[in-house]
N, C-alpha and C positions, 0 to 999 in steps of 0.2 A: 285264721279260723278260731272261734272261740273255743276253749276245751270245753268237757263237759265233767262238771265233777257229782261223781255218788257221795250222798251221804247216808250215812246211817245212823236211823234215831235213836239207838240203844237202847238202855231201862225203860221201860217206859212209866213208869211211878216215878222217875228222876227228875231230873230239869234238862235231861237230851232235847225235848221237844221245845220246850221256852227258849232254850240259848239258839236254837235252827231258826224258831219263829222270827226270835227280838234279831238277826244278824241278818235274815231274808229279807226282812223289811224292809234294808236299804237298797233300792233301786240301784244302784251302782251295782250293785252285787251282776245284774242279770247283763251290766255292757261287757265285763267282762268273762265271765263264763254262764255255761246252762249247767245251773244249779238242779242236781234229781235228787229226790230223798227219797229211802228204801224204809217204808214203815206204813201207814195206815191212813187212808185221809178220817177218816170218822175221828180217832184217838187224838190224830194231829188238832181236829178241831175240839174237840171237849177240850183241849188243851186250851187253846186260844180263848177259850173262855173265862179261862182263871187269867187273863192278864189285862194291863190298859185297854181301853177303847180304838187306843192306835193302831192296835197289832189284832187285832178282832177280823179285819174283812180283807186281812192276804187272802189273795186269787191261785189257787195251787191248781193245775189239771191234771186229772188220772191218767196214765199211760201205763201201756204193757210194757215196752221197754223203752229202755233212756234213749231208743233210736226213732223214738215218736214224739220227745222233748224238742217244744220250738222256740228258737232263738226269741230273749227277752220277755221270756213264761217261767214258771216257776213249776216242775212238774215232777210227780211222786207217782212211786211203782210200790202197788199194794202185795205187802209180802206176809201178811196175818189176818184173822177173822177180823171183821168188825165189832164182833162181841165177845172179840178178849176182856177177859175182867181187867179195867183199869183203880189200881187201889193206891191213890198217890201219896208219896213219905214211906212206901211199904214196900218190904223184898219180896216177890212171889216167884213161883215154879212157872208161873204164866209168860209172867215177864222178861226170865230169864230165855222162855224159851221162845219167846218174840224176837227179843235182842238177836237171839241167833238166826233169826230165819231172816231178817231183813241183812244181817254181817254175810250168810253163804251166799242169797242172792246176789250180793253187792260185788260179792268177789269173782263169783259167777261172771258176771256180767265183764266185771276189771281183766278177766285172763281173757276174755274173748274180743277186747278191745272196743268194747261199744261205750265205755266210760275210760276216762283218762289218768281219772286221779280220784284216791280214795280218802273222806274225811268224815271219821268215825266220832259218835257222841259216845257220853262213858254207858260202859256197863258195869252190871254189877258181876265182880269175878267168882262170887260164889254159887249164885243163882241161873248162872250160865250152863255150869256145869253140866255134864252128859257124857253120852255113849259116843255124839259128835265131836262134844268140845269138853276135851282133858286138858286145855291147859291154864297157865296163869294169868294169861293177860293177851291181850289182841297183839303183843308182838311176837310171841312165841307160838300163835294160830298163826299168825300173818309167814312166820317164817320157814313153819312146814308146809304151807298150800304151796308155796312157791317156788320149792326144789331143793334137795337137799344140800345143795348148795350154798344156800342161805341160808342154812340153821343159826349160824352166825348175825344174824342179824343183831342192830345197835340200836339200844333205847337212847336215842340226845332229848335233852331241853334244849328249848330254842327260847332266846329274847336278845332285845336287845342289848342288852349287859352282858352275855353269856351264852354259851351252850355247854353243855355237859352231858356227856357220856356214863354210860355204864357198866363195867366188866361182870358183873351179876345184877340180874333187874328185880324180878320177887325170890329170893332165896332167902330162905329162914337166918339169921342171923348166926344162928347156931353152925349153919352150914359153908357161912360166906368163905371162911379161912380156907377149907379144903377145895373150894371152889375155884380158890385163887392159885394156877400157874402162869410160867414167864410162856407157855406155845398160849394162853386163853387171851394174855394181858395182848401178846404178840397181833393174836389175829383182830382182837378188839381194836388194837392203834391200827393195823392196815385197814380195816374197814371204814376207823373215823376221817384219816388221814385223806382215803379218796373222797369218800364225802364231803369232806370241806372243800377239795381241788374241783370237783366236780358238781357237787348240787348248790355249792355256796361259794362256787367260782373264786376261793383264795388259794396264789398260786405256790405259795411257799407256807403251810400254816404251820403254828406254831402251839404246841401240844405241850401242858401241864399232864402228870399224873401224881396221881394223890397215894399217898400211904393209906397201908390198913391198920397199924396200931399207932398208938398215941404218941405225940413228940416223933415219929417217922420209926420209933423204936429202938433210941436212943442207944444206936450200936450194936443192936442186938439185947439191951438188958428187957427190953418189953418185949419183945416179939423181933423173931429173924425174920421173918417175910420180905422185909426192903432189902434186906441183907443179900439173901439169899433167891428172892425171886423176882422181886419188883425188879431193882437195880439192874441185874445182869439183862433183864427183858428191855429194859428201858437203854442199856448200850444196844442191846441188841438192831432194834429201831435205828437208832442214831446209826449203825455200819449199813442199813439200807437205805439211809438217807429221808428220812422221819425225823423231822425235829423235835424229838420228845426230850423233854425237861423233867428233873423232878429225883425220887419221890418228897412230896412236901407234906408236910405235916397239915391236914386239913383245917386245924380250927387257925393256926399261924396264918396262911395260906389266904382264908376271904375272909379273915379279921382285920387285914393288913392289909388288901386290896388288890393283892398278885394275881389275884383274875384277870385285871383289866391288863396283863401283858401279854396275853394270850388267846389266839385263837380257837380254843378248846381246852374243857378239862376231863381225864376221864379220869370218873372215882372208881374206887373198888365197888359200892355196894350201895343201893338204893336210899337210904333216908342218909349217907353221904354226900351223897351229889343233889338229892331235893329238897331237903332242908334248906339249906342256904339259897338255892336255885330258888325255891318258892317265898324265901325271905325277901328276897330283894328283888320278885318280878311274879305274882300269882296268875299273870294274863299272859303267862307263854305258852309255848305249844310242845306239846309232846309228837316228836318225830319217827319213824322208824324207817334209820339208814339201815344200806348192804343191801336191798332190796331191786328189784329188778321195776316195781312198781312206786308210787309214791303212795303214802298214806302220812298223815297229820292228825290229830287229836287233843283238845282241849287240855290242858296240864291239872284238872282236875276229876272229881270224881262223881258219884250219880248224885250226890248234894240230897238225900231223902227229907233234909229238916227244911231246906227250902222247896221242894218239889209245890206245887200248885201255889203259890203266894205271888207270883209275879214278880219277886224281888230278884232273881238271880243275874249276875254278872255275866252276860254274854261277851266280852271283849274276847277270852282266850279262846273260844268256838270262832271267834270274825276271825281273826289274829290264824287260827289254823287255814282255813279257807283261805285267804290270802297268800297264804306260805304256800300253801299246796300247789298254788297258780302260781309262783314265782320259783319256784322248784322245778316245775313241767318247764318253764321259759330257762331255766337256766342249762338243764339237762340237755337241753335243744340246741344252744350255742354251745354250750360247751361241746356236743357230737358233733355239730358244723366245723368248731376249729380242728379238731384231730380228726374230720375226715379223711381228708386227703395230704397228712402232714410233708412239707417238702423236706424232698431228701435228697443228703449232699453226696454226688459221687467222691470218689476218691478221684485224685488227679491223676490224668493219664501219665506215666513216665516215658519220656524221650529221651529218644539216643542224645548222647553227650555231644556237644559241637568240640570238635578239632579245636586246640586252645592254636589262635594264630598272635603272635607276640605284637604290640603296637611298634608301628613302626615309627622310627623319629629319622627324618630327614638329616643328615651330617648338617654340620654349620657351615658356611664358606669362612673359608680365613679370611679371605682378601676385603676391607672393608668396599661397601658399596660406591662406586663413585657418585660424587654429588652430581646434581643436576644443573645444567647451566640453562640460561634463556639463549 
């Protein structure tokens, strides 16, 4: 059965709606799953106005919910006025508070099971803001809807070159240092550690972490944090059986190319792990493991100087969408194989047999007489 995945158009002054249009339009999209977008058909179309000819007469149908979405349709659940002010290139109080009503429907819908898989276009994190939504970013909403248990949740980049983690995702730079202990660094490697065993099915992965002061803190003359907290965190991993490496020195580290020995990196702190990440791959997906649900997200942001131009880069919105559906399928196998894992009794012990000595026949002295005819 195909999944069905929500998505949500975010800003709507951004380029959310362009990169949903330009990626819907490929027909492939709808053999593999039912595509719902949580956002507006009117807005969706002034949209498609601003762009090629090609992507002008997508067929979207209005449904109530994504449980009225039919196989090989492209269908959208209207979660705002049609006479929102649309003001493209522009942050408004409208827009933010659009964003959010199609993000609560969407999730709405994800906790009740009538969608599968969630893939969010950007918002904008300031215009979001509210009485609803205090926080910094759809990983940290995403982590408290969904239990406290999850507050933990893990910001990775995904591409093909890399994935990289986060032990602090928007904290003020000022703040990263105090941010950082060996229980935060600890729970961040178990969280990425199953992710990679389980959403991205590697069975042994193998785990870089990244220093937080310069040159790794050369001893302790720049900063003890490796010293003193990274380090003993990162043995700590390793005595549970985490293959974690490290700490390295960030700019040594993907100047030299020590990425590519590993299965994961987790940095300390946001334009750590993205800088580099967006240097050598701008069309990856922002993920959010530890999560009981899936969601994926473009690696960029509401783009307002290209909003209405038609120009914008939809690959990292396809590129999510695809992940998302190969994440549901792996999550799936992977629960199939440790359903019912076999298990080995111990061996029964038996009584001891009696030791009876081998016996050897005596030799005859007398030699054999020969045989005559």
């Amino acid at each position: 059965m195909k999944p069905t995945i929500a998505i949500t158009a975010g800003d709507i002054n951004g380029i959310g709606y362009e990169v949903i249009i330009k990626t819907l339009a490929d027909s492939h999209i709808c053999e593999i799953c039912k595509p719902v977008v949580y956002g507006n058909l009117s807005i969706l179309k002034r949209h498609m106005q601003t762009l090629p000819d090609e992507f002008r007469n997508l067929q979207f149908q209005l449904v109530l919910s994504p449980k009225d979405a039919k196989d090989g349709k492209l269908s959208l659940v209207s979660c705002y006025p049609d006479d929102t002010p649309l003001a493209l290139g522009e942050s408004t109080k409208e827009a933010g508070k659009a964003a959010y009503a199609a993000l609560e429907r969407a999730c709405k819908d994800l906790k009740e099971g009538l969608v599968d898989a969630l893939v969010t276009a950007p918002i904008n994190k300031e215009n979001i803001q509210s009485d609803s939504f205090a926080f910094s970013g759809h990983t940290e909403y995403l982590a408290s809807l969904f239990g406290d248990e999850h507050k933990d949740a893990l910001m990775m980049m995904i591409s093909e070159r890399m994935k990289v983690a986060l032990v602090c995702n928007h904290t003020p730079i000022t703040k990263v240092a105090q941010m950082i202990s060996g229980e935060r660094i600890m729970r961040k490697l178990n969280t990425l550690n199953a992710s990679l065993k389980n959403d991205f099915m590697i069975r042994r992965p193998r785990i870089a972490v990244l220093a937080l002061n310069p040159h790794a803190g050369d001893n302790g003359l720049i900063g003890k944090e490796e010293q003193e907290v990274i380090k003993p965190a990162i043995e700590k991993a390793v005595e549970q059986g985490i293959l974690a490496f490290g700490p390295y020195s960030a700019d040594g580290f993907f100047g030299a190319g020590q990425y590519t020995h590993f299965d994961a990196i987790l940095a300390m702190y946001h334009d750590q792990g993205l800088i580099p990440f967006k240097s050598l791959d701008m069309d990856g997906v922002n993920y959010t493991a530890g999560l009981p649900i899936i969601r994926t997200s473009p690696d960029h942001g509401t783009a307002y100087d290209l909003a209405g131009k038609g120009i914008a880069n939809h690959l990292s919105f396809a590129h999510s969408l695809y992940l998302a559906i190969d994440l549901l399928r792996n999550r799936a196998v992977t629960e199939e194989i440790n359903k019912d894992p076999l298990v080995i009794k111990p061996r029964e012990e038996k009584p001891e047999r009696p030791h009876v000595p081998f016996f050897i026949p005596p030799k005859d002295d007398k030699p054999a007489a020969p045989q005559t005819e």
